[in-house]
C-alpha positions as a printed Julia matrix, in Angstrom:
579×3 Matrix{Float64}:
   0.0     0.0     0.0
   1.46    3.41   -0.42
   0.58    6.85    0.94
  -0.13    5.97    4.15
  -0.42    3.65    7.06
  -2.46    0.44    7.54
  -2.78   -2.41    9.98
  -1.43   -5.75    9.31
  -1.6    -7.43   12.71
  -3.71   -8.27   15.63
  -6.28   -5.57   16.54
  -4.11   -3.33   13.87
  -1.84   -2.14   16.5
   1.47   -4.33   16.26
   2.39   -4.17   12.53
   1.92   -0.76    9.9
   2.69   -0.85    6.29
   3.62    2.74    5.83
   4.21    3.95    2.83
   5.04    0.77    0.78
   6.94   -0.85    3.41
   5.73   -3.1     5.66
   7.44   -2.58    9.54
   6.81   -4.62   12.53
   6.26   -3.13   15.66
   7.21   -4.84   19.17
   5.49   -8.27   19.0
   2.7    -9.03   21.04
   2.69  -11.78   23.03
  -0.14  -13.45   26.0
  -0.75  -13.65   29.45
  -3.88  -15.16   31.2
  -5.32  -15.05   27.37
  -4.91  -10.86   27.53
  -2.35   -9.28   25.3
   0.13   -6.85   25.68
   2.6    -5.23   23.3
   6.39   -6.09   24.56
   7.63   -3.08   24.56
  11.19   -3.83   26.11
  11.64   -7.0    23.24
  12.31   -9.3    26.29
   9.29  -11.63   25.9
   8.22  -11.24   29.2
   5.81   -9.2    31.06
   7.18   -5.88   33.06
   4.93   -3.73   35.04
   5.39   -0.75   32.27
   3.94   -3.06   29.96
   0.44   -4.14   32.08
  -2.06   -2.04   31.13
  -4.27   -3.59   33.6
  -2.19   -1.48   36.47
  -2.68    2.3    37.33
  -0.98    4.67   35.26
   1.35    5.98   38.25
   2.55    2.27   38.84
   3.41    1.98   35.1
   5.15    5.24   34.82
   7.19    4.42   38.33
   8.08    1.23   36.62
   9.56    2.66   33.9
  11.18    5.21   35.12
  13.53    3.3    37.53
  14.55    1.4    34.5
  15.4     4.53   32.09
  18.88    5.92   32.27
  19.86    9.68   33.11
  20.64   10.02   29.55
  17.09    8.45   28.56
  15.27   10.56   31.41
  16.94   13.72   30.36
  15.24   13.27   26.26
  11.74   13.1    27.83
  12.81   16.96   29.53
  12.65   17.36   26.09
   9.86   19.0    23.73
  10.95   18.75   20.05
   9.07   19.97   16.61
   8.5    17.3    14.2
  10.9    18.11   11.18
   8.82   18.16    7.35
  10.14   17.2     4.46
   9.04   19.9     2.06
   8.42   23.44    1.46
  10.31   26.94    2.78
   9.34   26.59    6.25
  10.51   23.18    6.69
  12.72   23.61    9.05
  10.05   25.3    11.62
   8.28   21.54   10.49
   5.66   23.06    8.29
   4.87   21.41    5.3
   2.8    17.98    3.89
   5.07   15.62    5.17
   7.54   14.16    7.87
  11.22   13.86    7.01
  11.16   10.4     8.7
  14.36   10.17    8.82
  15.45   13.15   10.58
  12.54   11.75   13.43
  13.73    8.72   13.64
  17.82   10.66   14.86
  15.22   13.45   17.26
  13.36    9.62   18.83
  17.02    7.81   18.74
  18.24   10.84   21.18
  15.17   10.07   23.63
  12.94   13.01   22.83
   9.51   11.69   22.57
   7.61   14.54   22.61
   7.4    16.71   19.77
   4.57   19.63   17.85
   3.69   18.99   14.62
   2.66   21.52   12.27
   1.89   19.68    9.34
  -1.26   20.63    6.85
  -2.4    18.01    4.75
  -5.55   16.11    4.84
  -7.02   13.8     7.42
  -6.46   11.07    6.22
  -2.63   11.63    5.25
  -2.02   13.19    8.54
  -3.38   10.03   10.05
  -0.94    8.27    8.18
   2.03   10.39    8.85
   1.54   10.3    12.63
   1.01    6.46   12.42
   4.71    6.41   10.47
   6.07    8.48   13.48
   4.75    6.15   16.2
   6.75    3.08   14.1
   9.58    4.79   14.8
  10.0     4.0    18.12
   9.6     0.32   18.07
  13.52    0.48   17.24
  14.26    1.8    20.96
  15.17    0.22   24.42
  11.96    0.85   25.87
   9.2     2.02   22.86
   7.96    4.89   24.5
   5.3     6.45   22.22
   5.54   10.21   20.73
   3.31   12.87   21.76
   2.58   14.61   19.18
   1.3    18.39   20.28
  -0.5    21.42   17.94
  -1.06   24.77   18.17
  -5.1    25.04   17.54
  -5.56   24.64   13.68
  -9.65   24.85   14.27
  -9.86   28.93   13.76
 -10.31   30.78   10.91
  -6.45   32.14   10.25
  -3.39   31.67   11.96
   0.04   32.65   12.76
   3.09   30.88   12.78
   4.11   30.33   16.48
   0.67   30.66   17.13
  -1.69   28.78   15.46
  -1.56   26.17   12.32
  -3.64   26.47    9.25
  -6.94   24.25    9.27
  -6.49   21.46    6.33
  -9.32   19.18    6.73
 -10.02   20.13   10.21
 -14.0    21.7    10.77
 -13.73   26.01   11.35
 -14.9    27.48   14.26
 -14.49   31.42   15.39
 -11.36   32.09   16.47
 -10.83   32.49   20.59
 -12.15   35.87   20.88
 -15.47   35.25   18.73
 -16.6    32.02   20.97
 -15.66   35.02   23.55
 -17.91   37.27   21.93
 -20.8    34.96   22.17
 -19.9    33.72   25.56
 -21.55   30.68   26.14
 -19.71   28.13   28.36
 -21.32   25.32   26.85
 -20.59   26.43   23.13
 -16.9    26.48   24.19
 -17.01   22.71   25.85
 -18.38   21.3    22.89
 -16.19   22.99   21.07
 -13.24   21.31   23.09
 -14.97   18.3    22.47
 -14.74   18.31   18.47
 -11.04   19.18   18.77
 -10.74   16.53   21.37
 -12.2    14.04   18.5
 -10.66   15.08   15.19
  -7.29   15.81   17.43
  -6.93   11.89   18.63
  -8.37   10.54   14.72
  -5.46   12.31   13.36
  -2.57   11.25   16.07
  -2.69   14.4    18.17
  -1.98   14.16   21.77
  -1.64   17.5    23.2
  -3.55   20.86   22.48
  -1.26   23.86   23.27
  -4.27   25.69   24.03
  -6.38   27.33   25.71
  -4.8    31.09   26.16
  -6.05   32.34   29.85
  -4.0    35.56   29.13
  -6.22   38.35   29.37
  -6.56   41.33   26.99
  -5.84   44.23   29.03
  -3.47   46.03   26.66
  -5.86   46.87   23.75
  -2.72   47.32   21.09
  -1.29   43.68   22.18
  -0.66   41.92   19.32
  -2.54   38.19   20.26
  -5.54   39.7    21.41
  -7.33   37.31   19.15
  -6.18   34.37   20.7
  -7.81   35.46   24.22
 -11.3    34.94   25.48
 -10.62   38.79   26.17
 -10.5    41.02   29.43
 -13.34   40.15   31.73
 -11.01   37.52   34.4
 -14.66   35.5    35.18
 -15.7    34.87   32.02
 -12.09   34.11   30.87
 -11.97   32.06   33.69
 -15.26   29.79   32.75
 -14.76   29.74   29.39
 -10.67   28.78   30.04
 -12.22   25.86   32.65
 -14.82   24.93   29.69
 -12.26   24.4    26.91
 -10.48   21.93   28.96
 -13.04   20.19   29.94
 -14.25   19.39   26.77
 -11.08   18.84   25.17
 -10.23   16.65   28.14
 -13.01   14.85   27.82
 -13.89   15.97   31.95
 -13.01   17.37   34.82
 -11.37   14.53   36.56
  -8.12   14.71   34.66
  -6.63   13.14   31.58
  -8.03    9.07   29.9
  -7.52    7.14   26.89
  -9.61    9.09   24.78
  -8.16   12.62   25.79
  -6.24   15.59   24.69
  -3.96   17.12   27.11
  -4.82   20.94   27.55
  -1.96   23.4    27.51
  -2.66   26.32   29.43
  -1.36   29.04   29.01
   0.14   31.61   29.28
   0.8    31.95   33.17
   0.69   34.61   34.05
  -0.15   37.95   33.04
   1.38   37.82   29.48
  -1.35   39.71   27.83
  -0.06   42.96   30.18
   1.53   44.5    27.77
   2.24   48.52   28.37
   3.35   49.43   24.58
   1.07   45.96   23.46
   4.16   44.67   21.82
   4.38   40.8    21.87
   6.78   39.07   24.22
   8.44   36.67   21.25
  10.23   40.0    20.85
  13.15   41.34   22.49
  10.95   45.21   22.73
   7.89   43.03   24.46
   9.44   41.56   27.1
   7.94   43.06   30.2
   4.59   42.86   31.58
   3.43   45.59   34.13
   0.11   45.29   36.43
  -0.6    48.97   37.9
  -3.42   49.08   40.18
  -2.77   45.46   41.54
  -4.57   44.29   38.57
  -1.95   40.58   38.63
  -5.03   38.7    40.75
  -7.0    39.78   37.66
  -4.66   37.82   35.37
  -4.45   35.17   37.87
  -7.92   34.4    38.61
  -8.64   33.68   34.62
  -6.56   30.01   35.03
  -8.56   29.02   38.52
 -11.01   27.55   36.76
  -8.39   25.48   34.55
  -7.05   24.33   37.89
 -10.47   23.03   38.91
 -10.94   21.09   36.03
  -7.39   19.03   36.6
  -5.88   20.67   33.3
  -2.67   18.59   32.07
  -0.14   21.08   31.55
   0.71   24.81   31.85
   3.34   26.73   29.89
   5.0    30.34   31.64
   4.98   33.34   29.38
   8.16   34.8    28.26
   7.95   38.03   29.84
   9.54   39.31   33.15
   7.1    41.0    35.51
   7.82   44.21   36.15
   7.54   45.29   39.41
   5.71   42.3    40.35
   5.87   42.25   44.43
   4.53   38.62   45.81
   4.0    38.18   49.66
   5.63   40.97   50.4
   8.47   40.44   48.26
   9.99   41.45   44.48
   9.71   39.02   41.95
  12.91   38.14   40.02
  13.04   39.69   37.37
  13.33   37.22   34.48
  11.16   35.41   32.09
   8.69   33.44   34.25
   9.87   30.08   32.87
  12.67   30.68   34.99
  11.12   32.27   37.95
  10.74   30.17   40.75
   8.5    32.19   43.1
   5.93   31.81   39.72
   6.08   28.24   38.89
   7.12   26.36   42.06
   5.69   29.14   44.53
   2.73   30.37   43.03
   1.56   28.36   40.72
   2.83   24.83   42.4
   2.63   25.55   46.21
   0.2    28.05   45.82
  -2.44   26.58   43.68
  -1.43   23.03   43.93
  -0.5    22.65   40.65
   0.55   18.94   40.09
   0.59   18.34   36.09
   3.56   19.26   33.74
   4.93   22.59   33.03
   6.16   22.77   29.16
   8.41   25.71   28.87
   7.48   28.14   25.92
   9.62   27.67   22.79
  13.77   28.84   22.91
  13.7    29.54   26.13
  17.59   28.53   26.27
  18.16   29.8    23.15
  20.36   33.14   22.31
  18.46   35.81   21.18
  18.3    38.92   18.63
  18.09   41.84   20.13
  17.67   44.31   17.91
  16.32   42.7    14.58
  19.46   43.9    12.52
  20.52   41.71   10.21
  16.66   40.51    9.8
  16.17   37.83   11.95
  15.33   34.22   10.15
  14.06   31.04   11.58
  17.47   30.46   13.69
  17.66   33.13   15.2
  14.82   33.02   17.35
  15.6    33.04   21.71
  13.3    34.38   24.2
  15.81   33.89   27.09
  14.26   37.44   28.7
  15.83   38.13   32.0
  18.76   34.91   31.44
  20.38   37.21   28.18
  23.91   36.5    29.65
  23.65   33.04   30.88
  24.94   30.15   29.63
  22.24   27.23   28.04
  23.61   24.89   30.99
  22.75   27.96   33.29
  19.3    28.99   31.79
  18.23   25.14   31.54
  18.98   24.6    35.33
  17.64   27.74   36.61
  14.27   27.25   34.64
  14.25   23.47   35.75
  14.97   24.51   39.17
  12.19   26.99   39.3
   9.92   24.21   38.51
   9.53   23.99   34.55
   9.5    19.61   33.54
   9.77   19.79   29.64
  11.63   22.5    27.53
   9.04   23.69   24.15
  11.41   23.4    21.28
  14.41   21.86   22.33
  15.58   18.94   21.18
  19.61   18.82   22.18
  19.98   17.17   25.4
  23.78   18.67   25.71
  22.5    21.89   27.63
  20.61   19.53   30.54
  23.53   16.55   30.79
  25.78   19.37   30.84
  24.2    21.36   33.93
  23.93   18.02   35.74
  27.89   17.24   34.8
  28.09   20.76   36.68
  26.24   20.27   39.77
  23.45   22.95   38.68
  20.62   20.15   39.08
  20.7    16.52   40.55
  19.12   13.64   39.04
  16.13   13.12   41.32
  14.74   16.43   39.91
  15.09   15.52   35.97
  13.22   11.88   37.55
  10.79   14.17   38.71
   9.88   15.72   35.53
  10.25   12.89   33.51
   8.04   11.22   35.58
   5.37   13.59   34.73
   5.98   12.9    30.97
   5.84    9.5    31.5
   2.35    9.69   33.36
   0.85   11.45   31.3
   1.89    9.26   28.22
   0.36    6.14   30.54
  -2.98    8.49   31.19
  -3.83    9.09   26.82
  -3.13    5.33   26.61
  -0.43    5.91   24.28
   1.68    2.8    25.27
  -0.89    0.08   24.57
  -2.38    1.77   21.48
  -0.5     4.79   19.78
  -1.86    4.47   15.87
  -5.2     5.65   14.43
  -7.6     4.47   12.19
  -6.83    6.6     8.54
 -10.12    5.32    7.34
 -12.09    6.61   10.56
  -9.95    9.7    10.59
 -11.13   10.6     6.95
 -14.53   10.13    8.43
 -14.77   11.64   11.54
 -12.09   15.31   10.81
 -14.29   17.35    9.31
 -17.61   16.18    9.46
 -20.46   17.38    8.2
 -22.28   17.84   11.49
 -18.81   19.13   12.83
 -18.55   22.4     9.91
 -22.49   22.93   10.02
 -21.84   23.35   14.21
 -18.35   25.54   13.64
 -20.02   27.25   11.11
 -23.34   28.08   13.07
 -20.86   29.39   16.52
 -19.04   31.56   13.61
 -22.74   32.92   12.68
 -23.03   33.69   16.3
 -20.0    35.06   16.99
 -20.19   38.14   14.97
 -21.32   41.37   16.55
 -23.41   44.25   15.03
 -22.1    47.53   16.2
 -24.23   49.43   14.65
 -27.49   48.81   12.37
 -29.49   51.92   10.69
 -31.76   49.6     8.63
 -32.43   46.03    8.06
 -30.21   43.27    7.01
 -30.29   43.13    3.23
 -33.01   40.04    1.83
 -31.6    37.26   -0.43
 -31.76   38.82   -4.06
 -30.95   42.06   -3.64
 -28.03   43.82   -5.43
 -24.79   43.85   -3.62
 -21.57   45.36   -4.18
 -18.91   42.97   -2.04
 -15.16   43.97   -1.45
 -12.61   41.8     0.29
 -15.29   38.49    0.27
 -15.55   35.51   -1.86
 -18.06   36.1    -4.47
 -19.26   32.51   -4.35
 -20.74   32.87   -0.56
 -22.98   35.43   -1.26
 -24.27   33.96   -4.51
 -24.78   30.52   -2.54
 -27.11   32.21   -0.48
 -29.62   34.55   -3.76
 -27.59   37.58   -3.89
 -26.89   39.2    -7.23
 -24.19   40.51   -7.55
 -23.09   43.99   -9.36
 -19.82   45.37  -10.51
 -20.21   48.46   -9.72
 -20.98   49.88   -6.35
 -23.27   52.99   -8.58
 -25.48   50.05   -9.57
 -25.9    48.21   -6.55
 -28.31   48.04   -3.64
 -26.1    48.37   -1.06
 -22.21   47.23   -0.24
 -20.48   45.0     2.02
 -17.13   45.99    2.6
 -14.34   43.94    4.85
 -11.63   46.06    6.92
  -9.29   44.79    9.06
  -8.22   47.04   12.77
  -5.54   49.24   11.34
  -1.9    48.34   12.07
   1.81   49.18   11.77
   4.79   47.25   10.78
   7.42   49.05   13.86
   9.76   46.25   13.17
  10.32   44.86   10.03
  13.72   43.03   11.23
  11.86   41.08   14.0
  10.87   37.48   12.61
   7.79   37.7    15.16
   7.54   41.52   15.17
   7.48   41.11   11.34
   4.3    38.88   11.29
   2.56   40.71   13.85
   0.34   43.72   14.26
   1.38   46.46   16.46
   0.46   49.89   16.97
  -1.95   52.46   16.39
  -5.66   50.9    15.96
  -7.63   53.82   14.25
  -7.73   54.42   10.22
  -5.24   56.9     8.82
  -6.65   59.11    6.26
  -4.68   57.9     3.36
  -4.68   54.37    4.94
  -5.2    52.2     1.43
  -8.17   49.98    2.86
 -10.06   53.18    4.1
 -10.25   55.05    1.18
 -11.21   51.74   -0.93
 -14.08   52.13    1.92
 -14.71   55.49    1.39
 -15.55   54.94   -2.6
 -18.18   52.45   -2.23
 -19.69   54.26    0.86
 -19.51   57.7    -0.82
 -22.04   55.86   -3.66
 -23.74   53.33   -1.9
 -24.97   52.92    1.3
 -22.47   50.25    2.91
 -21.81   48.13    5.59
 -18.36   47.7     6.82
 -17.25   44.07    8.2
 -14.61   44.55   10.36
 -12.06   41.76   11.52
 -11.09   42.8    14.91
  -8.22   41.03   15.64
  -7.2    44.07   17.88
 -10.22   46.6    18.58
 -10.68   48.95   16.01
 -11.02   52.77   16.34
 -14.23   53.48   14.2
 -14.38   57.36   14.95
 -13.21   58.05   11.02
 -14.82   55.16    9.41
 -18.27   55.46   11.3
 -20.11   59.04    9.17
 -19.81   56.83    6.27
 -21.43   54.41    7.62
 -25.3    53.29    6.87
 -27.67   54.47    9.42
């Protein structure tokens, strides 16, 4: 068979013919008539193995048998390389470069974020390639395989994955707009199904940052400003991509939560992936605020929670100043606050390039290797930033996949090996909890089935209907049939539903114009600051997209459709406005 993955042994989980060639997995082997996968190749049954026992027994198993060296890859929190296209390197593109995996699984790390887009059915089959791969190691511990959320309209590298296949729902902010708790937990529910069809293990989602700078640049990944409804609408999303409140099972995505805490605090609303974002600031004691929107995550046993990049400036805790450095490697945040303080107990993942050295000033123009967010650490060693992050209480470092830095800071004496058992312990648990050990492949056939669903786009489609907000209405919504002028739309849409459509705004009915919140590019040299939107929100008077605006309004009476991925100032577009 070729382009793809498909069972050839017992209950399709032992043996895969991927892509032409036919590989066997561990062999499976009886006892007391069940069956288990021997995942150690010693014919006989180890604790690790029984899936009968609780996942904490398995994962304590295991992890007295794993090696520093082994322990230290699962610390580890890779990207999945691709074999094709520009970005390939960053592991965007159609397909895996298997080979380059299988060295990233050799070295121990097991955990890794794909950002593949392809179709169902082929990413089925590409993540069912990547789980042969480690049949060929000591122990076959299964790959997580994470995602940024590829379910909302758009997205932005770093951020968010473009939807191939996958049903379309409003991005964060519109299921914020219509704020309905139970909209959000079934949408965490749909993601929790076409997420484990495909392979997908781990959503690096939901944001509980709240949008209190109104220039930040990832405003539209928020469920905005208000801390209680972030907070139930935060607690929703994992429970339905969870699958409950009482923690992770075989049929669940691991939430992400992040980004703790206070990252959306922005004073100039610059982004915190650059070197110019790097500090948050909370005047008016307004840190509970930001702090409150993860309490319900906490409720609802979310898996994992990843630290912002940014220092807190200013921040006094108990009495006392925060450190000032990035809050991955802040210990009164993550092992104070967040672990003694709110009893945190799952795994914190590290944001990505933590350790990594960083461009400060965008000149040359930053590519794809030069990205670091090290804010705080700047002059620090890798050994040094890797130990004082793991000693503040991060488990798994987001985009690493060299062990060197973490062997190297035990070699020194920075961290001992019962804390790098700790957090790989975690890993392991968690691995135990999705059931990836007894059954890591999917079904290509269901996935084709299930991702993108009819009833799944007709329900992401209906909370996108919802999700938009009228501002302002003079008159009544136009009737199928009429005339419309359209501008920055697909013409098909509107004709789907009886409009006629004219060329001319002089001879239409009325006109439907798209705008988008106004924006500057500050820092062209910046690979994040580059992609983002930054500055001033309100519509210049030669600005290119008002004055296309302006024509069709100054002819037609119009409606304007704007995407607010920041909030717009209206003041200039709103006397040409209907109504």
């Amino acid at each position: 068979m070729t382009g793809g993955c498909m069972p050839t042994g017992a209950a399709g989980v032992y043996g895969y013919s991927c892509f032409g060639e036919t590989v066997q997995n561990m062999e499976p082997f009886l006892v007391d008539g069940e069956q288990f996968r021997d995942l150690d190749h010693d014919g006989q049954l180890s604790p690790f193995e029984d899936w009968r026992l609780p996942p904490a027994a398995r994962a304590d198993d295991l992890i007295r048998r794993l090696s520093t060296e082994e322990q230290v890859g699962l610390l580890l929190h890779g990207s999945l390389p691709a074999s094709d296209g520009p970005l390939a390197g960053l592991g965007v593109g159609r397909s895996y470069d298997l080979e380059a995996a299988d060295m990233l699984i050799r070295r121990g790390v097991t955990c890794m974020i794909s950002r593949l887009t392809t179709s169902p059915r082929q990413f089925a089959a590409q993540n069912n390639a990547i789980q042969q791969l480690p049949a060929k190691t000591r122990f076959g511990i299964p790959v997580t395989i994470s995602t940024d959320p590829p379910h909302h309209v758009g997205a932005t590298l770093g951020a968010g994955v473009d939807a191939t296949g996958f049903s379309e729902w409003p991005g964060t902010l519109g299921l914020a707009a219509v704020g309905d708790p139970g909209l959000v937990r079934r949408f965490g529910d749909v993601v929790r199904q076409e997420y484990r069809a495909t392979g997908l293990h781990m959503s690096l989602a939901p944001q509980a940052d709240l949008a209190t700078s109104p220039r930040w640049s990832r405003i539209d990944g928020t469920f905005g400003e208000d801390p209680a409804a972030v907070r139930r609408l935060v607690g929703a999303y994992v429970e339905g991509v969870q699958g409950g409140r009482s923690g992770l099972g075989a049929d669940s995505v691991a939430a992400v939560v992040k980004h703790w805490v206070g990252y959306g605090a922005s004073p100039e609303g610059f982004d915190g992936h650059n070197h110019y974002g790097r500090f948050s600031s909370f005047p008016g004691g307004a840190f509970r605020d930001h702090v409150e929107a993860f309490l319900d995550a906490f409720a609802g046993n979310a898996a994992g929670v990843m630290p912002t990049y940014n220092i807190l400036n200013g921040l006094v805790l108990y009495g006392v100043p925060v450190e000032e450095v990035g809050v991955g490697h802040c210990q009164e945040l993550v092992s104070g606050l967040l672990r003694d303080g709110h009893g945190f107990a799952g795994l914190v993942l590290s944001d990505w390039a933590i350790l990594r050295d960083a461009c400060r000033t965008g000149m040359p123009p930053m590519g794809p290797q030069d990205i670091g967010m090290p804010w705080g650490v700047e002059d620090l060693e890798a050994a040094e930033r890797c130990a004082k992050a793991i000693r503040a209480g991060v488990d798994q470092f987001g985009g690493e996949d060299d062990p060197r830095p973490i062997l190297d800071a035990l070699a020194r004496g920075l961290i001992d090996t019962g804390r790098v058992a700790e957090s790989a312990r975690r890993v392991l648990l968690q691995k135990f909890e999705l059931g990836l050990f007894d059954d890591p492949f999917v079904d290509q056939d269901a996935a084709e089935t299930l991702v993108g669903q009819t009833a799944f786009v007709d329900e992401g489609r209906s909370a996108q209907r919802r999700s938009v907000v009228v501002l302002e209405c003079g008159q009544a919504a136009p009737a199928p049939g009429a005339s419309l002028f359209i501008d920055g739309f697909p013409a098909e849409v509107f004709r789907r539903h009886g409009f006629a459509l004219a060329d001319d705004p002089e001879t239409a009915t009325l006109g439907v114009v798209r705008l988008e919140t106004p924006a500057e590019l500050l820092h062209p040299g910046h690979f994040f600051g580059s992609r983002q939107k930054e500055a001033r929100l309100d519509f210049a008077a030669d600005e290119e997209q008002f004055l296309k605006f302006a024509a069709v309004a100054a002819k037609v009476p119009t409606i304007a459709v704007v995407a607010m991925d920041r909030p717009a100032i209206l003041t200039r577009a709103r006397p040409w406005l209907l109504g």
